[in-house]
DOGUPA-658065 format. One line per field, with one value per residue (C-alpha): residue in three letters; residue number from 1; x, y, z. Coordinates in steps of 0.05 Angstrom, whole numbers, always signed. Layout:
<sites>
code	[ALA ...] .
pos	[NUM ...] .
c1	[X ...] .
c2	[Y ...] .
c3	[Z ...] .
</sites>
This chain:
<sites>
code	[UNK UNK UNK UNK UNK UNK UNK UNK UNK UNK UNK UNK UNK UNK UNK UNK UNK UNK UNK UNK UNK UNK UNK UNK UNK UNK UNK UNK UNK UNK UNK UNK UNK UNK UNK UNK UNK UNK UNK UNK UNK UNK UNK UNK UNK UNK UNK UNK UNK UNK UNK UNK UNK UNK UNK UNK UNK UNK UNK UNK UNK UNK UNK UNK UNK UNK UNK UNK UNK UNK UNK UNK UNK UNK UNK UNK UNK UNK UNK UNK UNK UNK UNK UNK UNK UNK UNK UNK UNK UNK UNK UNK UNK UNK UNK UNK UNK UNK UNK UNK UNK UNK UNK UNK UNK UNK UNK UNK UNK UNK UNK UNK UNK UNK UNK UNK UNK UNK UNK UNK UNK UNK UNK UNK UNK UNK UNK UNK UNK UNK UNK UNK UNK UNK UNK UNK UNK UNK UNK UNK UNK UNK UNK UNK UNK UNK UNK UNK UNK UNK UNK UNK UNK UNK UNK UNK UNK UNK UNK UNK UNK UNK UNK UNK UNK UNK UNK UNK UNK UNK UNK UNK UNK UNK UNK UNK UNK UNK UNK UNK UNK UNK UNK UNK UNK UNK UNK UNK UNK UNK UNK UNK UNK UNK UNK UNK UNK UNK UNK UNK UNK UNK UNK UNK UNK UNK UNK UNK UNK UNK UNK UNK UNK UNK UNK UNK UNK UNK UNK UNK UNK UNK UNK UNK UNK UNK UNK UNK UNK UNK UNK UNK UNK UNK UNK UNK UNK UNK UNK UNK UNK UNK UNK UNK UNK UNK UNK UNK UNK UNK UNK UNK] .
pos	[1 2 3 4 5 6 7 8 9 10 11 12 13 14 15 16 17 18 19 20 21 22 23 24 25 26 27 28 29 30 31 32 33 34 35 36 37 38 39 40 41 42 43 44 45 46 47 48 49 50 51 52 53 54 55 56 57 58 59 60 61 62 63 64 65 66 67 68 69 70 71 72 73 74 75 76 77 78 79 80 81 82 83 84 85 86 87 88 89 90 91 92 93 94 95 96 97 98 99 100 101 102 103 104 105 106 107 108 109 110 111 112 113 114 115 116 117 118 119 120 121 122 123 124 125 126 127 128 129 130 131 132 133 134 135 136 137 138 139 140 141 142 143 144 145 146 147 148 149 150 151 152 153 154 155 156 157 158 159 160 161 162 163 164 165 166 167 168 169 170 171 172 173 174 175 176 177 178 179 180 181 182 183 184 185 186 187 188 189 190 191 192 193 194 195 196 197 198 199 200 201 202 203 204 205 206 207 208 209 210 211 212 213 214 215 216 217 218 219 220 221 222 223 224 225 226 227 228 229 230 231 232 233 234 235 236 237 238 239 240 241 242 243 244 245 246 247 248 249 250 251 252] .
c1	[+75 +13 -34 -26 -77 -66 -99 -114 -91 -92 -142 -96 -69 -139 -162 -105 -44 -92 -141 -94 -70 -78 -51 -72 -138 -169 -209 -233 -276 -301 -314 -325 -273 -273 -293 -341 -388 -398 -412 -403 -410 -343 -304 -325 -320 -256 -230 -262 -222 -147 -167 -170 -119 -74 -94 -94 -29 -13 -16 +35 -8 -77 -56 -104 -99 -139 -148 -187 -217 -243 -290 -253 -205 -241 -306 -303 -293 -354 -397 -365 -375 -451 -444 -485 -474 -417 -384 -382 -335 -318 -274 -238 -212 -156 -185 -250 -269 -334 -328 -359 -400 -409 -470 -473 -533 -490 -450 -397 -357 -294 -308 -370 -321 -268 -333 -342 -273 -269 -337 -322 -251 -246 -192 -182 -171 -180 -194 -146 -172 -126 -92 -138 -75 -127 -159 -85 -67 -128 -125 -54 -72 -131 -84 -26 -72 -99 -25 -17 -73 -55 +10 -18 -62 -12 +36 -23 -48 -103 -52 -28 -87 -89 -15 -27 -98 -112 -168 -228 -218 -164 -192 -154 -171 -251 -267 -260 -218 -216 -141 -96 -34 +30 +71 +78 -5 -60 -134 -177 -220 -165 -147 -230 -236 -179 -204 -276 -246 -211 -266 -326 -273 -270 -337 -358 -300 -326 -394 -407 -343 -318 -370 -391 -319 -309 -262 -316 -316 -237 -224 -282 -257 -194 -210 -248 -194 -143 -197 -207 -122 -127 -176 -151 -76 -109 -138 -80 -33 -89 -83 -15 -12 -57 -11 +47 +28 +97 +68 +69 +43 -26 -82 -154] .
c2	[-205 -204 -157 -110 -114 -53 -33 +42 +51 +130 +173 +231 +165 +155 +232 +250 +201 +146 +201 +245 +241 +167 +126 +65 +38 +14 -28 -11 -42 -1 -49 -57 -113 -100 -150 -95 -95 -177 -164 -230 -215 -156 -219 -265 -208 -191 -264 -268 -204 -216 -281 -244 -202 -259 -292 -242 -217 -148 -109 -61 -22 -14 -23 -49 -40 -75 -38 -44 +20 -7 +38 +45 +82 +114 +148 +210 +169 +129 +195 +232 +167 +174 +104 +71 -3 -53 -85 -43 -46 +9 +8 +78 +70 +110 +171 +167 +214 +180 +110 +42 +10 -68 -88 -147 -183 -206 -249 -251 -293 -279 -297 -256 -202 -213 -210 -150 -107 -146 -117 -41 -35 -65 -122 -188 -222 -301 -326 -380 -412 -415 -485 -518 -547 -582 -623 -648 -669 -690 -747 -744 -774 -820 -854 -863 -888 -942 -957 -972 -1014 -1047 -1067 -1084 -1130 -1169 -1175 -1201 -1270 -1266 -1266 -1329 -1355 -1340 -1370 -1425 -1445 -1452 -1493 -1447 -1489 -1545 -1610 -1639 -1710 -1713 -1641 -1580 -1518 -1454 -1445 -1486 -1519 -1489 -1435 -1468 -1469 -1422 -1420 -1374 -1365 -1336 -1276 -1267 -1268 -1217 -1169 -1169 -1157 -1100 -1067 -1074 -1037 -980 -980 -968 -920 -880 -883 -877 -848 -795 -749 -743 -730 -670 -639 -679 -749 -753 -801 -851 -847 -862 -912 -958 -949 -984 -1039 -1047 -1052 -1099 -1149 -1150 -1161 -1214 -1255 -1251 -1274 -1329 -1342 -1345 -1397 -1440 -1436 -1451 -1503 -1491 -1412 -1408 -1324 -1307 -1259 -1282] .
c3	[+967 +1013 +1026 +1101 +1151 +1187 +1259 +1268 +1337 +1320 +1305 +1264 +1226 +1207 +1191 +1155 +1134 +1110 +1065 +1038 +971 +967 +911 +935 +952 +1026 +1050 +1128 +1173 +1234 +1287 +1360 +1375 +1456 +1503 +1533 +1470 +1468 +1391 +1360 +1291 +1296 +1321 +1263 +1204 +1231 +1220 +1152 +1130 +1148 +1119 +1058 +1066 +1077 +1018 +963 +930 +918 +856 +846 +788 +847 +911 +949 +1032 +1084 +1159 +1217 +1256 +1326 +1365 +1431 +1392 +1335 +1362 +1321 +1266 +1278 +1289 +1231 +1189 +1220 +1243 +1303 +1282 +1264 +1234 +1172 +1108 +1063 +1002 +990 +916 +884 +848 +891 +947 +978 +1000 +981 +1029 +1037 +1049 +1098 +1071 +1005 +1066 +1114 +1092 +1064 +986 +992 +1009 +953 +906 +933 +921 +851 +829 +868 +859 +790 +819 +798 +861 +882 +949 +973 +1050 +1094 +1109 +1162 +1201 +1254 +1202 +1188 +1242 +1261 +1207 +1210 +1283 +1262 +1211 +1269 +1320 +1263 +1253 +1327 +1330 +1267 +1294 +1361 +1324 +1287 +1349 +1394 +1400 +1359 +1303 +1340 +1339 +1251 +1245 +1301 +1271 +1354 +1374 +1402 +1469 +1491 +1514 +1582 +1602 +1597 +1598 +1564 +1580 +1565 +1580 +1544 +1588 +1582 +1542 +1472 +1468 +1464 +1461 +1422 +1478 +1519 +1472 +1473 +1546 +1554 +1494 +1521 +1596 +1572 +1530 +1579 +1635 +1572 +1563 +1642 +1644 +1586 +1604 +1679 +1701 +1656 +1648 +1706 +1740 +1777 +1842 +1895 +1856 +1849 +1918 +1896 +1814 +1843 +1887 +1838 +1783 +1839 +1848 +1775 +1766 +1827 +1795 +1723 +1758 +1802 +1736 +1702 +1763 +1763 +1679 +1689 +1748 +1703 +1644 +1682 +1738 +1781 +1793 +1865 +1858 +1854 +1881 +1866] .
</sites>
């Protein structure tokens, strides 16, 4: 069973229900969690500690609690506490009247506070980080877009050209050609010119066009992305008509 992380909306649930004849022990960090307060650090310790709690298991023979008092809602507290900072952590152990306090120079992060209770509280406790699911499927996604690529690769003519051992150009009459003559044939140099077409246009894109995009640039971004589809479509209508001489359709 895991650990609670409870939030002390109350303040009577903090004078009374949470100090009276405890038999467990707690762990409570007065913070200032409200937007109001822009305190940084409150955010980050507050992450660090349901961390924790979320990672340790529960002991039936020492309890061990984990809550949060935020200032908004807890102001006596703070004063009675004589508190004019935060985030701070104290550990209220069973049998104990005066609390433990952290100090934040040992480190904020959430071993540092596991270390802490283990030492104070006379726990055993391991840390266990939470699953980082956006390094998953972040490689989860690398690995799928290599897997499209890979298949893109072997489906494309440059696998052709491996299988085909194609000539680099096709020689027609007394010249030389880039494009070899019908559908049965292929040059290396086509699959070239089309893969270094298509990767300058990504580069530009990338580069020039993207991040500099905003509400005032969207007509002109526009407008050159149609003239960039109306070129490439143009060459290829064109590569086409060469391949097949009987191609009556073409742009450029």
């Amino acid at each position: 069973m895991f650990l609670l992380f409870l939030v002390i909306h109350f303040l009577n649930l903090f004078n009374s229900h949470l100090f009276d004849n405890r038999n467990y022990s707690l762990a409570i960090v007065f913070t200032a969690l409200d937007p109001v307060y822009k305190c940084e650090p409150c955010k980050y310790f507050d992450k660090q500690m349901r961390s924790v709690a979320k990672s340790v298991m529960f002991e039936e023979s020492n309890p061990l609690y984990f809550a949060s008092l935020n200032f908004e809602e807890g102001k006596e507290s703070f004063k009675k506490m004589g508190l004019n900072t935060a985030p701070v952590l104290f550990l209220y152990s069973i049998g104990q009247s005066e609390p433990i306090k952290y100090d934040l120079t040992e480190g904020v992060e959430a071993q540092n506070i596991i270390d802490f209770l283990n030492r104070e509280g006379k726990y055993n406790l391991s840390y266990r980080p939470p699953i980082n699911y956006g390094k998953i499927f972040a490689i989860m996604g690398s690995l799928l877009v290599s897997l499209v690529g890979f298949i893109i690769v072997m489906c494309s003519g440059y696998m052709w050209n491996q299988i085909r051992h194609a000539p680099y150009m096709a020689r027609v009459g007394d010249r030389f050609s880039l494009i070899a003559p019908g559908f049965q044939n292929q040059c290396v140099m086509e699959s070239q010119v089309i893969t270094v077409a298509l990767i300058g246009i990504v580069i530009v894109l990338l580069t020039s066009v993207v991040p500099k995009i905003n509400a005032g640039t969207q007509n002109f971004v526009t407008s050159l992305l149609l003239g960039i589809w109306f070129l490439s479509y143009g060459y290829l209508t064109s590569l086409f008509a060469e391949k097949s001489g009987g191609y009556p359709y073409t742009i450029l």
